[in-house]
C-alpha positions in Angstrom: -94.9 60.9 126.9 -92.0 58.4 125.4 -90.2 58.6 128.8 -93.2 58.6 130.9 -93.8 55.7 128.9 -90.6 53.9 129.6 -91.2 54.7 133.2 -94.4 52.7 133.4 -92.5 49.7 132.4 -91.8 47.4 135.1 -88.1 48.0 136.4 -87.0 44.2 135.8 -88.1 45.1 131.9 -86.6 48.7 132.1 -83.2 47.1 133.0 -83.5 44.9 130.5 -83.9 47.4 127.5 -79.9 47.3 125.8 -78.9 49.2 123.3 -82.0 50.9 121.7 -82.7 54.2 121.3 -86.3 55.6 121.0 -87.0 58.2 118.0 -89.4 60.7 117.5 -90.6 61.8 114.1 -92.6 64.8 113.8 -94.8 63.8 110.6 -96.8 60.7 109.8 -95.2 57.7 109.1 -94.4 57.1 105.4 -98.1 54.9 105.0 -100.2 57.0 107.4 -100.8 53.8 109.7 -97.8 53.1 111.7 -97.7 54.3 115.1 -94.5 53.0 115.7 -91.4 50.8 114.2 -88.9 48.4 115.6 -85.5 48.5 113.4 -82.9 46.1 114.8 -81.6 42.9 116.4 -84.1 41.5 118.8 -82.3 40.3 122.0 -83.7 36.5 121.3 -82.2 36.7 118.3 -78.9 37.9 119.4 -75.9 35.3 118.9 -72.8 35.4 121.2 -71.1 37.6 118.7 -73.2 40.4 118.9 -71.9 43.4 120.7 -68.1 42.7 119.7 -67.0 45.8 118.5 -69.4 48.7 117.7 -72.3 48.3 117.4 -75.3 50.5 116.4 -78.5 50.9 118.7 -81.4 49.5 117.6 -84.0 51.9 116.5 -87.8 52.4 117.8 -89.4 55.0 115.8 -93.1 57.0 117.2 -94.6 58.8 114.5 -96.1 61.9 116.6 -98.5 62.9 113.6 -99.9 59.4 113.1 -100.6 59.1 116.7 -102.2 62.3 117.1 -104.0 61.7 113.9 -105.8 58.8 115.0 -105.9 59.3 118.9 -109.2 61.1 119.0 -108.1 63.0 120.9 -105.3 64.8 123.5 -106.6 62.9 126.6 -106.2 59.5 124.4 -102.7 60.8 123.6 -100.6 59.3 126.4 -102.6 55.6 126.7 -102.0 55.6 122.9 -98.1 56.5 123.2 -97.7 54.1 126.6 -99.4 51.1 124.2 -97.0 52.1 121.0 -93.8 52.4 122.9 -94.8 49.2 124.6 -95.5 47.2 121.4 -92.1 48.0 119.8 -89.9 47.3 123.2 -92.1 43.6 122.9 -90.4 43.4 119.6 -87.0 44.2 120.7 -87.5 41.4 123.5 -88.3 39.3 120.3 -91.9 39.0 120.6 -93.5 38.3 117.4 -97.2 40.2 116.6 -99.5 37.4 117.9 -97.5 37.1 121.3 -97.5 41.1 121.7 -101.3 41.5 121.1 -102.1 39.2 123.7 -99.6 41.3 126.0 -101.7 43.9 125.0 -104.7 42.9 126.1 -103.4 42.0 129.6 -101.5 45.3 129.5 -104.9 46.6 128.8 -107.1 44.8 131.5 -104.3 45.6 133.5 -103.2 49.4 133.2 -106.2 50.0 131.6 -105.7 51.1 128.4 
């Protein structure tokens, strides 16, 4: 559902991801509410130094257990991994919360979701 998720991006946006891996974790995220978590470097907030010599991936973690916990559901499953995965690429784009929940809500009107 990550990949299929990844896939439903836009291709301009898909060729755009750099240097990010996505993670799945089995359990439930260490409070029992996070779907998902952005570890990294934003690429707004990447300087012209960035990149010179290695350099780690940034991180986007999916809980699986906190997602399936609260999706209600297995038919809500993939909507509810498509709208995770999106949220945390919008923060490796450097999108800050209130600019990705508005995404959101035209990613839902649009995709419906």
């Amino acid at each position: 559902m990550i990949n299929e998720a990844v896939e439903a991006l836009p291709e301009s946006i898909r060729k755009k991801l750099d240097n990010v891996d996505i993670v799945l974790e089995e359990g439930e995220s260490p409070n029992n509410s996070l779907f998902g978590l952005y570890h990294g470097v934003s690429q707004l907030d990447r300087g012209s130094s960035y990149g010179i010599g290695p350099t780690l991936p940034d991180k986007i973690t999916v809980w699986k257990g906190t997602i399936e916990k609260y999706a209600g559901g297995e038919s809500n499953l993939p909507g509810l991994v498509r709208r995770v995965v999106w949220h945390e690429i919008g923060h490796h784009f450097g999108f800050d919360e209130s600019q990705i929940r508005r995404l959101e809500e035209k990613w839902e009107k649009e995709h419906k979701i």
